[in-house]
C-alpha positions as CSV (number, residue, x, y, z in Angstrom):
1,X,33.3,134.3,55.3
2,X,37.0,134.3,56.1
3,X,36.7,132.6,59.9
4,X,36.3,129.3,58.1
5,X,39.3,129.9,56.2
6,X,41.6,130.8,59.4
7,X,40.3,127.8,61.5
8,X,40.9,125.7,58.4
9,X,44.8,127.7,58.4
10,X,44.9,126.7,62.4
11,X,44.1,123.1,61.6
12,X,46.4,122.3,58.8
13,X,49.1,124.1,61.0
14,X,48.4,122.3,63.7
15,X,48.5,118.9,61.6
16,X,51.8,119.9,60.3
17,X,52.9,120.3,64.1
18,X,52.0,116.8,65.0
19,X,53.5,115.2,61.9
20,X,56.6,117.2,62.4
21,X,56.5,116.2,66.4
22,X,56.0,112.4,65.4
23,X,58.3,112.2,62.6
24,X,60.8,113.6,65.4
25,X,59.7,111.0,67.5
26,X,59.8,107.9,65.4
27,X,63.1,109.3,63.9
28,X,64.5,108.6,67.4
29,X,63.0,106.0,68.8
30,X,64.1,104.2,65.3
31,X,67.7,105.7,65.1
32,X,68.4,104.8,69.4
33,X,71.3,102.3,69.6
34,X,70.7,99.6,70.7
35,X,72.8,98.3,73.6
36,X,76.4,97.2,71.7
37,X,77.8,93.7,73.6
38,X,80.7,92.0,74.0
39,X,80.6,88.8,71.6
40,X,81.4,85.4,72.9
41,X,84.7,84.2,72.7
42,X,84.3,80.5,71.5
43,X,87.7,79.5,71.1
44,X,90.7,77.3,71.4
45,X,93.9,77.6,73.2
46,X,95.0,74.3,74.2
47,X,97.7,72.0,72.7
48,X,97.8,71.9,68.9
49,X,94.7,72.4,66.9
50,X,91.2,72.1,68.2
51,X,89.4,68.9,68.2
52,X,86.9,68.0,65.9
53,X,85.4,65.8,68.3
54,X,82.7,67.3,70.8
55,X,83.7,69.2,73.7
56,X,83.0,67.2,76.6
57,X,80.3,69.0,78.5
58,X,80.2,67.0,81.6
59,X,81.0,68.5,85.6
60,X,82.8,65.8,87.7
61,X,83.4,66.4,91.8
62,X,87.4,66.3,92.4
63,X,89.3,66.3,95.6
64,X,92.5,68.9,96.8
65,X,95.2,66.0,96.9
66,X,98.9,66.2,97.4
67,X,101.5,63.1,97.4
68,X,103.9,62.5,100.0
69,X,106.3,62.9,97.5
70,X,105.8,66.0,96.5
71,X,105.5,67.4,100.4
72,X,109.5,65.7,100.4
73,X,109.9,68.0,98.1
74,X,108.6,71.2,99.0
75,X,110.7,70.4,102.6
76,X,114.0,69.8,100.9
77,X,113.8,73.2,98.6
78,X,112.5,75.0,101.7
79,X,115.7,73.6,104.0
80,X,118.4,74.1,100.8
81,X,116.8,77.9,101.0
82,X,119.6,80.4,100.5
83,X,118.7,83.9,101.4
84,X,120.0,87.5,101.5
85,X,120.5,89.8,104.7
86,X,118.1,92.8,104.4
87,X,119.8,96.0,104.8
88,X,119.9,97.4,108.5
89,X,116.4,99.6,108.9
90,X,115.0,98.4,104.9
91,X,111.6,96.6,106.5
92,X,109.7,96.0,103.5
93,X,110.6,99.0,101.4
94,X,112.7,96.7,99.1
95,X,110.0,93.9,99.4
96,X,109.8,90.9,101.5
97,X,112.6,91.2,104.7
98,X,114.4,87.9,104.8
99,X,114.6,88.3,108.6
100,X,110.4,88.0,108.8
101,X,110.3,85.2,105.7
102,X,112.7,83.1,107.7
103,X,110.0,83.1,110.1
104,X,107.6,82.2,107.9
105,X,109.8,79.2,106.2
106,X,110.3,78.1,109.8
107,X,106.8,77.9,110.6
108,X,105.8,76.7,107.1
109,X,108.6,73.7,107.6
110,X,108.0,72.9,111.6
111,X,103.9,74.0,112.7
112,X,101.7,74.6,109.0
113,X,100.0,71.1,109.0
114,X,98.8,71.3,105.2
115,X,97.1,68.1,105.7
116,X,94.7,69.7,107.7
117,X,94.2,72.7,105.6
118,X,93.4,70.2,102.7
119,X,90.6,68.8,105.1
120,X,89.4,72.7,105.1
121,X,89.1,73.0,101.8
122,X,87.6,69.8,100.6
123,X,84.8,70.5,103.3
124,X,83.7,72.4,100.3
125,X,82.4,70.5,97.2
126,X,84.8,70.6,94.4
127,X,84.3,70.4,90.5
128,X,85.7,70.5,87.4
129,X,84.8,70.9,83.7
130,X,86.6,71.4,80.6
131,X,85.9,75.1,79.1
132,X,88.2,76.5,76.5
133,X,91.4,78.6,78.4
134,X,93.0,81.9,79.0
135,X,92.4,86.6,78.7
136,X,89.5,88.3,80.4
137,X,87.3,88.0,77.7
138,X,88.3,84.4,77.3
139,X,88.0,83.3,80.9
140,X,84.6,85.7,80.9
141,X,83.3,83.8,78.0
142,X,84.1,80.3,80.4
143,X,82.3,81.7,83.1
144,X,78.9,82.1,81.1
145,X,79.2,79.0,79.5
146,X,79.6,77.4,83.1
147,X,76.6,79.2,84.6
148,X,74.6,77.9,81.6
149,X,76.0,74.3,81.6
150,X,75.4,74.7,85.3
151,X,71.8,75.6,85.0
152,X,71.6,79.2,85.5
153,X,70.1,81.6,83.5
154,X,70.3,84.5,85.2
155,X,72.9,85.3,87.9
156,X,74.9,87.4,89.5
157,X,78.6,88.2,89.8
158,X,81.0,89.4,92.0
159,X,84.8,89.9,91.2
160,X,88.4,92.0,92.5
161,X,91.7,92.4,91.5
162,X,91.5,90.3,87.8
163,X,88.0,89.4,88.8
164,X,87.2,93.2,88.5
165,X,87.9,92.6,84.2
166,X,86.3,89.4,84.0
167,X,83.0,89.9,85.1
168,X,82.8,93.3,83.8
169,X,83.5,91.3,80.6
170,X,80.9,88.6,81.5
171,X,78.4,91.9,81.8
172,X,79.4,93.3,78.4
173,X,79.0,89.4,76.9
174,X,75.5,88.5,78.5
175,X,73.6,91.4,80.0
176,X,70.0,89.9,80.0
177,X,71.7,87.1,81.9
178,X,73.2,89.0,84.8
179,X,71.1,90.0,87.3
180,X,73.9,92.5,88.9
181,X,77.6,93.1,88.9
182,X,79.6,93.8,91.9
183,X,82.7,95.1,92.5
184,X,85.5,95.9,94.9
185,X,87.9,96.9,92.2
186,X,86.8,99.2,89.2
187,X,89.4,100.7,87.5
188,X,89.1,103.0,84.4
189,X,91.4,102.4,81.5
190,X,90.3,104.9,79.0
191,X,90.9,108.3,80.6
192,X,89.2,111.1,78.8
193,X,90.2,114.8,79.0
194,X,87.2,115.0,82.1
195,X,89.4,113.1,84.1
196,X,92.6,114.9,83.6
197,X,91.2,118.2,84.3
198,X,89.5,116.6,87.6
199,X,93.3,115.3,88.5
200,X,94.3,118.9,88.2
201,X,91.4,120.5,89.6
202,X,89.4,118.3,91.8
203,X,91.5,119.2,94.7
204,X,90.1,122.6,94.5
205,X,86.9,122.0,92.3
206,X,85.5,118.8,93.5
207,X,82.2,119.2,93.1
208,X,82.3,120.7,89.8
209,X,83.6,117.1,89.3
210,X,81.1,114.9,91.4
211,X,84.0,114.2,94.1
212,X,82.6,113.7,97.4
213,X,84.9,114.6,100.5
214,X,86.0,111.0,100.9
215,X,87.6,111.1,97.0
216,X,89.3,114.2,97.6
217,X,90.8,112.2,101.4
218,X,91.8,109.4,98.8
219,X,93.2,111.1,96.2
220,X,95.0,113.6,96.7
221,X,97.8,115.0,96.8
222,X,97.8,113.1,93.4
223,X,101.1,112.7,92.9
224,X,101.8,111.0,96.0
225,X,99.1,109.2,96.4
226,X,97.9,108.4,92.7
227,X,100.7,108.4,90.5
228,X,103.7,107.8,92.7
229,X,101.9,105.2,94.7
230,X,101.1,103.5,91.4
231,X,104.8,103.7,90.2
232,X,105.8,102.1,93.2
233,X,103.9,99.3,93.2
234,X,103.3,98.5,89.3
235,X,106.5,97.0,88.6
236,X,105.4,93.6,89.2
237,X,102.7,94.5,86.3
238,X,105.3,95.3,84.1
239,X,107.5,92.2,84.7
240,X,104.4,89.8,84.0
241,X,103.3,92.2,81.2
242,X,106.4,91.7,79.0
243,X,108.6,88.5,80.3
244,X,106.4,86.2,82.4
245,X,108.2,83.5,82.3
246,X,111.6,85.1,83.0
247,X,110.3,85.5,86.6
248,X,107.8,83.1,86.7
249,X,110.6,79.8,85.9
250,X,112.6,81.0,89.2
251,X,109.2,81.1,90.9
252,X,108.0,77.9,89.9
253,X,111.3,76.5,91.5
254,X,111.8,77.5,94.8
255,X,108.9,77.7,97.6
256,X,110.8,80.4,99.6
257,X,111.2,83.0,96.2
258,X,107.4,81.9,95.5
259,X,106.4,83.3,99.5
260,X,108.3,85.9,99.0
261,X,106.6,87.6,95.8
262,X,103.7,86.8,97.2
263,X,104.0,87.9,101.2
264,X,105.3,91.4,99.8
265,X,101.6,91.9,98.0
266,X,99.6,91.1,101.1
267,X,101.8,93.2,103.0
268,X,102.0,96.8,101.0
269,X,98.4,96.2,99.8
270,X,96.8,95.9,102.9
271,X,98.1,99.0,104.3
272,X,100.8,101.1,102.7
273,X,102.2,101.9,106.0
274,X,102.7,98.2,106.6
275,X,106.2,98.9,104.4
276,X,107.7,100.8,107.4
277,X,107.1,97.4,109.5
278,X,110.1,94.5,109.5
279,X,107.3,91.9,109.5
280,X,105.5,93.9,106.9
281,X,102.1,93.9,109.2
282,X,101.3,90.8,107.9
283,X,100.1,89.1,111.0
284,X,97.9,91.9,112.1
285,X,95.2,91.6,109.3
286,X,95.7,87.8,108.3
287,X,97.2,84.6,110.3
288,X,99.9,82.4,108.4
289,X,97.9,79.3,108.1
290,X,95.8,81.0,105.3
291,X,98.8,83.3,103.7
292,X,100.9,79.5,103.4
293,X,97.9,78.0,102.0
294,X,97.2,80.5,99.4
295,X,100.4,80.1,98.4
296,X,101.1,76.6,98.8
297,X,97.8,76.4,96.3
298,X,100.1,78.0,94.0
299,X,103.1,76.0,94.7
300,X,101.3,72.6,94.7
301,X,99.2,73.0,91.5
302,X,102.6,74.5,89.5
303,X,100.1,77.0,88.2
304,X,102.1,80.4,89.0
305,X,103.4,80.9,85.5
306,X,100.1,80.7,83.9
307,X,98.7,83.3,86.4
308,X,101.5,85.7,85.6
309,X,100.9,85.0,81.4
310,X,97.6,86.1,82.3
311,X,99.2,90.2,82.0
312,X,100.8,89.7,79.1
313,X,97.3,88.3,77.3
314,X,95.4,91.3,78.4
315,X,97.9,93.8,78.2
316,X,100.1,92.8,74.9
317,X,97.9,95.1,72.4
318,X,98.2,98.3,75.0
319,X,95.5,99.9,77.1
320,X,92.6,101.1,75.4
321,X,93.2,99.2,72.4
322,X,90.2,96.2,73.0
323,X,86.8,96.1,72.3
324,X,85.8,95.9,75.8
325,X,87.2,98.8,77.1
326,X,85.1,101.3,75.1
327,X,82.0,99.4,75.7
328,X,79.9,100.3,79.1
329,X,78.0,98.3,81.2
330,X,74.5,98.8,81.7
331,X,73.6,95.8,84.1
332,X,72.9,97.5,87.7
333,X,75.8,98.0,89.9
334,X,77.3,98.0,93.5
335,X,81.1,98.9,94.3
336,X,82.8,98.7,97.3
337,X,85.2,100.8,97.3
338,X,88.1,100.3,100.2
339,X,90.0,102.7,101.7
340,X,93.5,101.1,101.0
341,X,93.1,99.9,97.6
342,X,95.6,100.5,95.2
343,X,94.1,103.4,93.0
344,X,91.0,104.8,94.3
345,X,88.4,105.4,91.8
346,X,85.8,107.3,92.9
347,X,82.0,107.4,91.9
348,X,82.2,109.7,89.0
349,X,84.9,108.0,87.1
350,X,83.1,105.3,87.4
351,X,80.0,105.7,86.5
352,X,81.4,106.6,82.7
353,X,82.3,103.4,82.4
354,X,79.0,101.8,84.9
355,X,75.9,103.4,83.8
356,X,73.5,101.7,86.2
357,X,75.5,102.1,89.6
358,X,72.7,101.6,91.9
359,X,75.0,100.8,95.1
360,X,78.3,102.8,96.0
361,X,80.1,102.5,99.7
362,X,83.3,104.0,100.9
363,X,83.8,100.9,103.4
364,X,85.4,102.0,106.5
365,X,89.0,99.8,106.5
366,X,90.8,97.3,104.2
367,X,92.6,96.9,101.2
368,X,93.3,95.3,97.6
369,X,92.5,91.3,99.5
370,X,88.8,92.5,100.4
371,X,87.6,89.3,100.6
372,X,90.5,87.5,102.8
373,X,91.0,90.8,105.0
374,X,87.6,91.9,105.6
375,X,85.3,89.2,104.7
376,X,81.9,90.3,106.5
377,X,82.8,94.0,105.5
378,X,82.4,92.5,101.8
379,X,79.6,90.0,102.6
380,X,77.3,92.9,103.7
381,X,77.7,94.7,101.6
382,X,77.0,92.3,98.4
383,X,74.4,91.0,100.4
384,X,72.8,94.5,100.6
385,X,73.4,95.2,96.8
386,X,71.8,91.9,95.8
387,X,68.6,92.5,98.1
388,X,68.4,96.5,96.5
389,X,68.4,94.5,93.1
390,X,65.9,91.8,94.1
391,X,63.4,94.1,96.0
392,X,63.5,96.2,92.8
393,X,64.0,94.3,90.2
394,X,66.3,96.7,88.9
395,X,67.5,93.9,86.4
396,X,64.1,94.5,84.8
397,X,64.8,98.3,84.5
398,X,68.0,97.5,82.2
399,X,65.4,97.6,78.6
């Protein structure tokens, strides 16, 4: 008479298992966050206040044009140039060398035909609209209403220096509209107590830290080759940080100071041993026709000052302070990660920050100007990110 009661005992503890188990269950599946996003940054940030009128939504085709006036110009600042004599021995360990940039303004005055590199770039079709203006999460918020004005739903994007933050951003603001993010600059801005014990340990620990050989090559010793590296070459940050315009009016003005901020970049960030050079190494990874043109689309278009405001907009409420930078991204992602980039950041720093990184390469050679140093480097290897995406749809795995 009692085995009835025991498998009745058995059942009803077995249907209190199950209802515990699925209460468990819906509790989480109920309480799991939901992905948190970047919002869209509809704004204004022209002249004045916004218009009530419509924003004008259409794309028109424009041209690269300069006057002949304004190349009489640039030729009479570049002959009234008035420059310093380097000290004996400096190379480019107190910047651009004068002796090199005289060069340079010789060969920018006497053999750069800008006419033709104008032909050059207006082989390429050439548009403009009219989206809001400037920060990362501003000029992100342009970029997705552009590839939606354009057409595109879904899309990929690819970004460095700057461009590293701005599409970032774009994946935080629409992530069911990027297909994949890639990246040959990831830095980390919020820096937990993980990371400080791996820059005190990883040397000796690294795989208690997920370094692989190639961070530990990279990184250390960190002093010299993380924090004093980044010392030494920050302090234009901090200039366009707090006073752009201080520096950016005497830019703005003279051709020759403008080639020389620049040249100095494209020199120490190619290669850090470029500094012990007099000509900074800049001829060995670029040629001057493109260096003069990158900056004569500066000089031309006046737009220097803007660029440099761009630090201060980002940077003028502090690091860690915005939305964006404790937000992850979840979209699937490559990074190319080059040798002689600034700050090395390896895999698992970034993957705190990346959650879906389906695509990470130590690339053999080159530095911070991936794309203009080592172009088919960079083109494989988003070409063989975007076909891992495609053949897997990985987008599809981001639910």
């Amino acid at each position: 008479m009692e085995k009835p009661q025991t498998a009745d005992k058995e059942c009803i503890m077995l249907l209190e298992v199950f209802l515990v188990l699925g209460t468990v269950i819906i509790y989480f599946l109920l309480s799991k966050k939901k992905e948190e996003t970047l919002p869209f940054k509809d704004g204004w940030w022209g002249k004045g206040p916004k218009p009530d009128t419509e924003e004008d939504r259409t794309i028109w085709p424009f041209k690269v044009e300069t006057t002949e006036g304004e190349l009489s110009d640039l030729f009479r600042r570049l002959d009234q140039a008035r420059l310093t004599e380097p000290l004996e021995n400096s190379c480019f360990h107190y910047g651009t060398n004068s002796v090199y940039l005289r060069k340079v303004v010789s060969y920018w005055k006497n053999e750069f035909n800008w006419k033709k590199q104008v032909e050059i770039l207006n082989k390429y079709p050439q548009f403009k609209t009219k989206i809001q203006d400037f920060n990362s999460v501003s000029a992100a918020s342009v970029f997705y209403e552009l590839m939606l004005r354009l057409g595109f739903n879904e899309f990929y994007a690819q970004g460095g220096d700057w461009g590293w933050l701005i599409c970032t951003n774009l994946a935080q603001i629409a992530p069911t509209h990027m297909k994949g993010l890639h990246l040959n600059l990831a830095s980390v801005t919020n820096m937990g107590f993980t990371h400080l014990l791996s820059i005190l340990l990883g040397c000796y620990l690294p795989r208690l830290f997920g370094f692989q050989d190639e961070d530990v090559r990279r990184m250390f010793p960190f002093l010299k080759k993380g924090l004093y590296r980044m010392l030494l070459e920050s302090g234009y940050a901090h200039i366009q940080a707090t006073k752009p315009d201080t520096v950016g009016c005497g830019l703005n003005d003279s051709p020759v100071g403008l080639a020389a901020y620049i040249l100095e970049k494209f020199s120490t960030w190619t290669d850090p041993e470029f500094q012990n050079l007099e000509d900074g190494g800049l001829e060995r990874k670029f040629n001057l026709d493109d260096l003069l043109t990158n900056i004569m689309i500066y000089w031309v278009s006046g737009c220097i000052v803007s660029s440099m405001r761009f630090y201060k907009e980002n940077l003028k409420k502090g690091i860690g302070a915005q939305k964006h930078e404790r937000l992850t991204v979840q979209v699937p992602t490559g990074i190319a990660s080059f040798p002689n980039e600034v700050m090395h950041t390896p895999q698992a720093w970034a993957q705190k920050k990346y959650t879906n990184i389906v695509s990470f390469h130590f690339m053999p050679r080159g530095g911070h100007f991936a794309a203009l140093e080592e172009p088919e480097l960079l083109a494989e290897d988003i070409l063989q990110f975007v076909g891992k995406v495609e053949k897997e749809q990985l987008w599809r795995k981001k639910e």
